[in-house]
C-alpha positions in Angstrom: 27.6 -18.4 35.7 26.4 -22.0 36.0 25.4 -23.5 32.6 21.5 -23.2 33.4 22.2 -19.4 33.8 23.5 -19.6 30.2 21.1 -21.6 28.9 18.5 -19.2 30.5 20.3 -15.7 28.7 20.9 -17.2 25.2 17.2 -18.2 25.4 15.9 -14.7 26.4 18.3 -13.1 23.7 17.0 -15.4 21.1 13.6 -14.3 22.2 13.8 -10.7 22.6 15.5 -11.5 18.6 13.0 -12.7 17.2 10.5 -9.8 18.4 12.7 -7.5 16.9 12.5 -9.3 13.5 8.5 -9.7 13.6 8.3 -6.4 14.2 10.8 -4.6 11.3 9.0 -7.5 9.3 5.7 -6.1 9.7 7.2 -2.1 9.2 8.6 -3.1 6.4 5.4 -4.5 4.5 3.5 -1.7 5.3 6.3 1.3 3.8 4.1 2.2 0.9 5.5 1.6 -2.7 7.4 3.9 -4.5 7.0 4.7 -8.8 9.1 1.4 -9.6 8.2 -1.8 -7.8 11.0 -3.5 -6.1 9.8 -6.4 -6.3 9.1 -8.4 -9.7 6.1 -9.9 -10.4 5.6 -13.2 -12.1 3.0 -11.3 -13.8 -0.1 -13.5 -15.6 -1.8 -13.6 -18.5 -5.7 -14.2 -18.3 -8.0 -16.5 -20.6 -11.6 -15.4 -21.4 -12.8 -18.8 -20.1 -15.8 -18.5 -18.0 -15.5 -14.6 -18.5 -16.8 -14.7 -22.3 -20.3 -14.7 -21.6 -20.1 -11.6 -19.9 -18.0 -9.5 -22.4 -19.6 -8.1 -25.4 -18.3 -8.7 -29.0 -16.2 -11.3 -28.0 -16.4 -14.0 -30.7 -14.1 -16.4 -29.4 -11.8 -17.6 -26.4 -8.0 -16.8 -26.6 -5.4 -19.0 -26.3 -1.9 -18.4 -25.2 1.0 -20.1 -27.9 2.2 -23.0 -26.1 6.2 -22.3 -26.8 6.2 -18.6 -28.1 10.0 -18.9 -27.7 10.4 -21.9 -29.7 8.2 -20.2 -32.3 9.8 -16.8 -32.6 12.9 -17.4 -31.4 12.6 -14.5 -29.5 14.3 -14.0 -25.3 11.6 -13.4 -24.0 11.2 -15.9 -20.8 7.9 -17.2 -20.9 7.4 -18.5 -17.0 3.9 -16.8 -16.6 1.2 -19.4 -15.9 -2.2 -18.6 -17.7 -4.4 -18.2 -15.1 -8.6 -18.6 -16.0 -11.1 -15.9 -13.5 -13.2 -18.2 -11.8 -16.5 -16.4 -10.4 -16.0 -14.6 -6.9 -16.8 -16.6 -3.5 -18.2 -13.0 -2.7 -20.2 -10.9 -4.4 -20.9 -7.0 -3.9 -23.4 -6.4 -0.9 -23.5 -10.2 -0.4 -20.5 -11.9 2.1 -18.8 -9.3 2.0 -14.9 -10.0 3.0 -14.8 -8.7 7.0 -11.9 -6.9 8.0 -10.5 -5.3 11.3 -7.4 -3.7 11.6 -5.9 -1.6 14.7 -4.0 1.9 13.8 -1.1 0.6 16.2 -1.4 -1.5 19.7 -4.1 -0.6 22.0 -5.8 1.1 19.3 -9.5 0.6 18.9 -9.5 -2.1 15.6 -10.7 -0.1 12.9 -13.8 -2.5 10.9 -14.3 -2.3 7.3 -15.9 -4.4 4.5 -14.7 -4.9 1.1 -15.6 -4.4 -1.6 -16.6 -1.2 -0.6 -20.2 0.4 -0.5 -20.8 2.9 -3.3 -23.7 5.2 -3.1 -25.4 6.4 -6.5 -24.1 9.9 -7.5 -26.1 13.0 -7.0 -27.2 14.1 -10.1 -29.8 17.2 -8.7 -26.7 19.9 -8.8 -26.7 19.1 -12.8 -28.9 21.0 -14.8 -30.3 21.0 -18.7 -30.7 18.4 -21.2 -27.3 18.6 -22.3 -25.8 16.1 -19.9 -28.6 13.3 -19.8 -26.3 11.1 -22.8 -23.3 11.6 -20.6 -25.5 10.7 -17.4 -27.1 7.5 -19.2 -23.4 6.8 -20.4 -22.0 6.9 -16.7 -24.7 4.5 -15.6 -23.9 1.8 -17.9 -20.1 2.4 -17.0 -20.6 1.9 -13.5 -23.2 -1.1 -14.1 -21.1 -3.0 -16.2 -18.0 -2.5 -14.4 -20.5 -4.0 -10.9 -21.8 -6.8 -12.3 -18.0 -7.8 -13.9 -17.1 -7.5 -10.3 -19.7 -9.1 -8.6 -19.0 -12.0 -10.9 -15.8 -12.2 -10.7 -14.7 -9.9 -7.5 -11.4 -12.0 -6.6 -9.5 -10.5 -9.4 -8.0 -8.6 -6.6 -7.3 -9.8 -3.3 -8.9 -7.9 -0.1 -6.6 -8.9 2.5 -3.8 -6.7 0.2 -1.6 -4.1 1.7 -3.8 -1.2 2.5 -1.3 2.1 1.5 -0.2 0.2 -1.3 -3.5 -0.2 -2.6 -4.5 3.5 -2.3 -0.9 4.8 -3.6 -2.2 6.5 -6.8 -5.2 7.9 -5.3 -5.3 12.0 -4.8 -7.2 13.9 -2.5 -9.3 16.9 -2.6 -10.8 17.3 0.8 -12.7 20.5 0.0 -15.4 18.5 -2.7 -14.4 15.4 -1.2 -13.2 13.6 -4.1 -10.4 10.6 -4.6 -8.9 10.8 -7.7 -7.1 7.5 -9.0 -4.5 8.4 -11.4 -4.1 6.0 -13.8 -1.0 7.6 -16.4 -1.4 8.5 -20.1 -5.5 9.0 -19.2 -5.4 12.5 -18.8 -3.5 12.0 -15.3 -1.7 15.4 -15.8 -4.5 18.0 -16.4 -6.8 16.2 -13.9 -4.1 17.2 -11.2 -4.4 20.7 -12.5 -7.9 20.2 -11.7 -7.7 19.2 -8.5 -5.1 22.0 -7.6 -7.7 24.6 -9.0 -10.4 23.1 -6.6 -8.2 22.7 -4.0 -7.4 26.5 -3.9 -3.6 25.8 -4.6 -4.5 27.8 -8.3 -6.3 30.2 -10.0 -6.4 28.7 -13.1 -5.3 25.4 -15.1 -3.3 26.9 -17.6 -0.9 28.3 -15.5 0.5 25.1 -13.7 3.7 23.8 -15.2 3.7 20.2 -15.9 7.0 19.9 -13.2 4.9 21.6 -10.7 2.1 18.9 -11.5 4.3 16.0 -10.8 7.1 16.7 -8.9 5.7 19.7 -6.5 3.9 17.2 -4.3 1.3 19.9 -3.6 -1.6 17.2 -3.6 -1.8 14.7 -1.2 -2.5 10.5 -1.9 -4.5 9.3 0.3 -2.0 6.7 1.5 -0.6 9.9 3.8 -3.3 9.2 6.2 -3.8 7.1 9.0 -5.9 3.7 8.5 -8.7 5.7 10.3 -8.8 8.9 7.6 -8.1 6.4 4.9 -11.1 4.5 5.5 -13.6 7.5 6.2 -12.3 8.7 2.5 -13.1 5.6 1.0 -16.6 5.4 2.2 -17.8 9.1 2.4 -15.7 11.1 -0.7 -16.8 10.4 -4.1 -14.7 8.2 -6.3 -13.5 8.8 -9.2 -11.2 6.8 -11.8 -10.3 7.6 -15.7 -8.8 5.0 -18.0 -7.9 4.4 -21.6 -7.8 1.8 -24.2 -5.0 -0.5 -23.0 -2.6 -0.7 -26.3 -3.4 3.0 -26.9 -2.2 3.4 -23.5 0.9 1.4 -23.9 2.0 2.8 -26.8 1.5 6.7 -25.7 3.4 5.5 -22.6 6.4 4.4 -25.2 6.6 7.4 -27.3 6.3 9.7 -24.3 9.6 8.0 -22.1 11.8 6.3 -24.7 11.2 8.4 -28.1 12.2 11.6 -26.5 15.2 12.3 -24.4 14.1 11.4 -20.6 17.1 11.7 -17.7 15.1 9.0 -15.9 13.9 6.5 -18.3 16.6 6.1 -20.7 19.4 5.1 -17.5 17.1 3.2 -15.6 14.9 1.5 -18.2 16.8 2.0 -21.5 19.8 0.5 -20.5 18.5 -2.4 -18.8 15.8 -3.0 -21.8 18.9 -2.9 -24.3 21.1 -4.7 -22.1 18.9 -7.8 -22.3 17.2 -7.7 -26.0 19.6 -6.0 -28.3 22.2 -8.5 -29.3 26.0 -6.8 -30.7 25.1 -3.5 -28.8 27.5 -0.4 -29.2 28.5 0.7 -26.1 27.3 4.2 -26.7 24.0 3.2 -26.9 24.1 0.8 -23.6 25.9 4.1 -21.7 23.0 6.3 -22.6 20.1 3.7 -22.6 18.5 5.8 -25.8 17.2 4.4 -28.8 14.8 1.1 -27.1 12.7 -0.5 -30.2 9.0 -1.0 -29.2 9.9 -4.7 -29.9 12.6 -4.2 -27.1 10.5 -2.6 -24.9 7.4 -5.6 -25.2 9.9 -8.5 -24.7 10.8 -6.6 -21.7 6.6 -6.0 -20.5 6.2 -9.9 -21.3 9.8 -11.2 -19.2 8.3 -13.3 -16.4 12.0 -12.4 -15.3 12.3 -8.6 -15.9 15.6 -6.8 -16.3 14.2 -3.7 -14.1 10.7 -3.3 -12.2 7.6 -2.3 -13.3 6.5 1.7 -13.9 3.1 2.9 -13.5 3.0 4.1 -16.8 2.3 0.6 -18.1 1.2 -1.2 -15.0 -2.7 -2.5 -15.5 -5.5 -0.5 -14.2 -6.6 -2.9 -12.1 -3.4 -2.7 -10.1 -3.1 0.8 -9.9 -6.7 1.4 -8.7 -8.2 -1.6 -7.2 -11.7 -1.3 -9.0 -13.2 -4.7 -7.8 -12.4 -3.3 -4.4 -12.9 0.3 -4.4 -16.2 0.8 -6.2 -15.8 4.0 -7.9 -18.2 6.6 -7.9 -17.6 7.4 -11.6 -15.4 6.0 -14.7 -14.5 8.4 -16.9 -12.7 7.5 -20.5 -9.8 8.6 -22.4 -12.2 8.6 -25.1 -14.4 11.2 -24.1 -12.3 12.8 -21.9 -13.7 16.3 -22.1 -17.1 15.6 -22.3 -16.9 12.8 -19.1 -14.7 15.0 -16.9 -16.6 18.5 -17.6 -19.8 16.4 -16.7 -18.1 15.3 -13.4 -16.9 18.8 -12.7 -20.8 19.4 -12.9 -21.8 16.8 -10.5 -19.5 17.7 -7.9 -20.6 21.9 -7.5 -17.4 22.9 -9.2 -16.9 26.4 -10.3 -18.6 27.2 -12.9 -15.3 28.6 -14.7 -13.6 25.6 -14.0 -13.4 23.5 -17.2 -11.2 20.6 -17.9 -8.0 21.6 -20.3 -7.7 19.9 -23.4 -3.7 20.8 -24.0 -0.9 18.3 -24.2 1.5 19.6 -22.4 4.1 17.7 -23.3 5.9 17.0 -27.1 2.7 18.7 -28.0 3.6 19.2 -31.9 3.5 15.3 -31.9 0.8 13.2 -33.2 -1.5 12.1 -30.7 -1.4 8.4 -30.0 -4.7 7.0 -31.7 -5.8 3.9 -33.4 -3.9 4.5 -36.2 -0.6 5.3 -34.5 -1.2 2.1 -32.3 -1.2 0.0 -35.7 1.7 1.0 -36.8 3.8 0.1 -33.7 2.3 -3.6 -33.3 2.7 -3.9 -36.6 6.6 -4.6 -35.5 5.4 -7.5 -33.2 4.3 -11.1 -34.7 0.6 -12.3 -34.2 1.8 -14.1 -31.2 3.7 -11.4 -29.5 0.9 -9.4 -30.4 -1.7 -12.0 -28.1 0.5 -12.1 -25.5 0.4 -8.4 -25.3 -3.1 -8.3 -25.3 -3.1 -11.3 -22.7 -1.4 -9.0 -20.2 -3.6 -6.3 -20.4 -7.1 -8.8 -20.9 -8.1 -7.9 -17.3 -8.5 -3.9 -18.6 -10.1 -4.7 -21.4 -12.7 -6.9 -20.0 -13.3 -4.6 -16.4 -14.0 -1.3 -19.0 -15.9 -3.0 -21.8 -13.4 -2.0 -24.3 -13.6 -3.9 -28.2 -10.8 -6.5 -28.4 -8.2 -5.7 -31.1 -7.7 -7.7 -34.2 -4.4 -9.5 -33.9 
């Protein structure tokens, strides 16, 4: 073989290399997540900034510390840049981002627009006076939650991995809805729900919480193609319920590291320990029980994390997209039977069918409230206690919630 021959193969092999990479490249990125990330983010926290005119009872901008850990002396690693939400370059039903993506090659493209189109919710299948409060409620939700977008849209990026995006969100194909299942919102029964509309139940109160979770009898929606996904999005009726972000956080503390967890305590405990806890017995590293909600926020606020993120404390508006999938409906924590049974009205369900109110889980405990959340970040100093509330600021500005007093 002359050396032009040569040259000639190692160039084709090189070639016919680099294809192969492109393409596992491109598989890989569009595997959906699983519950942990893999990757770490560098996370940021958000100033009000431009936002505070929008927000009500907000009396004055926050401010990150400018060296928490010379302050505290804590080990937290503060790399997290503060970043300030500038108003959208698009706005909802105005320049819409334009998107075309093919299912696989010689596919017709599939076109889409985001943020989505929402249409209004039909109200004529509820009936009585009993309802109009919740109705008027829902409409001020929704409103709110629009205009916060159309402000300030590019809180989330459109060009994002599609089956990542709609991970969390469940499907009920019969009343065409798409749940997004933000955890510690009342995640659990409204997956009872949906089995009960879905004909996989006869009633709610006889679904196990393992059967819930782990019987994977609901589908997400990121089990579709690109083409189902998309006719989903902008025929079914949308639906998202969330929760005040500290009470949140705090339920999501008690729930995995106050009581024994086979999952949690290895995989978070230990790490979380591992880090924070200086002179640690090495009972307590082998069995990853016993995390301090101090522990466990240094561990939230590391711009360097010993172990991924979880969905039980990851933001709403990472779980469920909200500036990009207009939701139908927001439902609340706070009102939780009164917003989903109103729901359940909208949507034809069975008459029957009413939401459950049980906990099904460490139910002789206290409910997380108010109160309960006090006396955890009463642990924290004031500015552990902002940076807290700096991770979580996108929530509380997106739902209207009342910032805490820190």
């Amino acid at each position: 073989m002359n050396p032009k021959q040569v040259f000639l193969s190692v160039l084709l092999f090189g070639a016919a290399g680099l294809l192969l990479f492109m393409y596992l490249q491109v598989w890989i990125e569009e595997q959906p997540t699983g519950r942990t990330e893999k990757k770490r983010e560098k996370g940021t926290s958000v100033t009000t900034g431009k936002i505070q005119e929008h927000i009500t009872n907000q009396n004055s901008e926050v401010h990150m510390p400018e060296d928490l850990n010379k302050k505290t002396g804590n080990p937290i690693n503060l790399g997290r840049p503060t970043r300030v939400l500038k108003k959208s370059s698009y706005s909802l039903g105005e320049n819409r981002a334009h998107r075309s993506i093919g299912t696989h090659q010689g596919a017709e493209p599939i076109e889409t627009n985001w943020p989505l189109v929402t249409q209004p919710l039909n109200t004529s299948s509820v009936q009585g006076h009993r309802w109009q409060k919740a109705g008027a409620t829902q409409e001020k939700r929704r409103s709110f939650l629009h205009e916060f977008c159309k402000k300030y849209g590019g809180v989330n990026d459109p060009q994002s991995n599609i089956f990542r995006m709609v991970s969390r969100i469940y499907v009920e194909d019969k009343h065409k809805i798409l749940y997004c299942e933000v955890p510690k919102a009342g995640c659990s029964n409204w997956k009872r729900v949906l089995m009960v509309l879905n004909g996989l139940a006869s009633s709610v109160y006889n679904i196990s919480h393992g059967t819930v979770h782990y019987g994977k009898h609901l589908k997400t929606l990121n089990s579709f193609d690109l083409k189902g996904i998309y006719m989903r999005l902008n025929t079914y009726t949308k639906v998202v319920f969330v929760r005040d972000p500290m009470e949140r956080l705090v339920s999501a503390f008690r729930d995995k590291f106050e009581h024994p967890n086979s999952y949690y305590h290895p995989v978070f405990g230990k790490a979380i320990i591992k880090k924070y806890r200086p002179n640690v017995y090495a009972e307590t590293l082998n069995n990853g029980s016993g995390v301090k909600f101090k522990e466990f926020v240094y561990y939230l606020l590391d711009a360097h994390r010993p172990v991924g993120m979880d969905i039980h404390w990851e933001r709403v508006s990472k779980l469920c997209y909200p500036c990009l999938i207009n939701y139908n409906f927001v439902g609340k924590f706070e009102s939780l039977e009164e917003d989903a049974n109103y729901f359940l009205q909208l949507i034809g369900a069975p008459k029957e069918l009413k939401f459950p109110d049980f906990k099904d889980r460490h139910s002789s405990d206290e409910r997380t409230s108010a109160q309960v959340v006090r006396r955890y970040l009463k642990d924290l100093s004031r500015a552990e206690r902002q940076l807290l509330y700096d991770f979580y600021h996108l929530d509380y500005l997106m739902f209207n919630y009342t910032t805490p007093h820190l």
